[in-house]
C-alpha positions as a printed Julia matrix, in Angstrom:
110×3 Matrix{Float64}:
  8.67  -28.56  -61.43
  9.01  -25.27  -59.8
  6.47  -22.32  -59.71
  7.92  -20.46  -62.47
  7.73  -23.22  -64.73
  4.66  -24.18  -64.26
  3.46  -20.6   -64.92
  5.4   -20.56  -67.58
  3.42  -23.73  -69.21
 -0.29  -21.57  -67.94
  1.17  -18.41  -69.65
  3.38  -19.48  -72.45
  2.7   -15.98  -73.99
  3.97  -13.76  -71.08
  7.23  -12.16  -70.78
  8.89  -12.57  -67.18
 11.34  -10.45  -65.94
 14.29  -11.29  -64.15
 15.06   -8.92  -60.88
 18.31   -6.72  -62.01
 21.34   -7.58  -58.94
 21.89   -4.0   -59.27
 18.46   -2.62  -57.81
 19.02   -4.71  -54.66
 22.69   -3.28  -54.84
 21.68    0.21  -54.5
 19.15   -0.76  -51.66
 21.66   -2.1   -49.41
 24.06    0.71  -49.82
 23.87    3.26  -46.96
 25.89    6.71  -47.4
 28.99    6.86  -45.26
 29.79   10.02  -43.49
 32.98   11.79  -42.03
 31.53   12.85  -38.71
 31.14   10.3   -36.17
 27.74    9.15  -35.06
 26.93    9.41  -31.01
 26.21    6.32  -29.08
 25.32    7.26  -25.52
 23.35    5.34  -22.78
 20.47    6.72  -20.94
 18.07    5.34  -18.61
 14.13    6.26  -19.13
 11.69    4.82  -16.52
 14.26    3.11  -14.9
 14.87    1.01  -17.86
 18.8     1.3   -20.06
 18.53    2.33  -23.61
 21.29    3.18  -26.1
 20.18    5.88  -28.11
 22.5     6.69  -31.92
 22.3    10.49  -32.79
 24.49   12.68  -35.64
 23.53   11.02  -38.91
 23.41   13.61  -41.58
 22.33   11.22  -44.37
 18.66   10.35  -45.5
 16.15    9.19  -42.96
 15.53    5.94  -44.77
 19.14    5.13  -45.13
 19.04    5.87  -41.0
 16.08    3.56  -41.0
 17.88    0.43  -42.58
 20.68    0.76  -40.37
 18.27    0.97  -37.63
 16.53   -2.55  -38.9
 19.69   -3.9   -39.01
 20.99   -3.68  -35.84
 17.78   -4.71  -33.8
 17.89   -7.69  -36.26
 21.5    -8.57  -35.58
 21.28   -7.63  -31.39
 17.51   -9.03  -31.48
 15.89   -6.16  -29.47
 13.17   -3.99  -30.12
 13.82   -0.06  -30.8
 12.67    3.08  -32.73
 13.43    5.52  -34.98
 12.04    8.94  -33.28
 13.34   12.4   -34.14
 16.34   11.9   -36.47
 17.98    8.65  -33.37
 17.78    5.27  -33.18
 16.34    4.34  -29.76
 17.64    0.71  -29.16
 16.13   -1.03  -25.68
 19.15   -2.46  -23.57
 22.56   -1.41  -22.99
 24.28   -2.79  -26.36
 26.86    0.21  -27.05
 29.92   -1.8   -27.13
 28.2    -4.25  -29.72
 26.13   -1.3   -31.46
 29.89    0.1   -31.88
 31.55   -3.16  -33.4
 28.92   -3.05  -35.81
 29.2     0.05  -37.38
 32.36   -0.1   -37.46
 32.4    -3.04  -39.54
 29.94   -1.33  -41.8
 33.09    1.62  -41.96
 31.26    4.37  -39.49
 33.33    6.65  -37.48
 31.92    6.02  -33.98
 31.82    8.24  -30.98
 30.8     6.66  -27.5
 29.48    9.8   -25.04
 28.62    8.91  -21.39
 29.6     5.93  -18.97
């Protein structure tokens, strides 16, 4: 016996609801562009970091993307100033990524 059931047999009254597939659809969708986003490679206090630049979408489609890819490359990173600051020199990685995901893809520097 599950936790649903056995609320179910507590509350034998109460309505659930069943989560829509669509909803968590919608939240996974991030909106392509035409213009290529910037990957270039920097070093700041001695230490590499690949920074993304040239979205033109929403900032919290930028954001997922961002979560995404220091959950898939495990590193830590930020979202500062309309980039994705990613610690480590990943660009060729960062790259096959979004191009997976069907982003045009510009590498600048190195």
């Amino acid at each position: 016996m599950d936790l649903q059931d056995q609320l179910k047999n507590l509350f034998p009254d109460h309505k659930f609801e069943e989560k829509k597939n669509s909803e968590s659809e919608k939240k996974d969708e991030i909106w392509m562009q035409q213009d290529p986003i910037i990957c270039k490679y920097e070093k700041r206090k001695g230490k590499p970091i690949t920074i993304l630049e040239g979205y033109t979408g929403a900032d919290e489609d930028f954001k997922k993307l961002a979560k995404e890819l220091k959950t898939r490359l495990s590193v830590g990173g930020s979202f500062k100033n309309d980039s994705i600051i990613i610690q480590g020199d990943y660009r060729d990685k960062i790259m096959e990524i979004l191009k997976e995901k069907g982003f045009n893809v510009k590498r600048v520097g190195g």
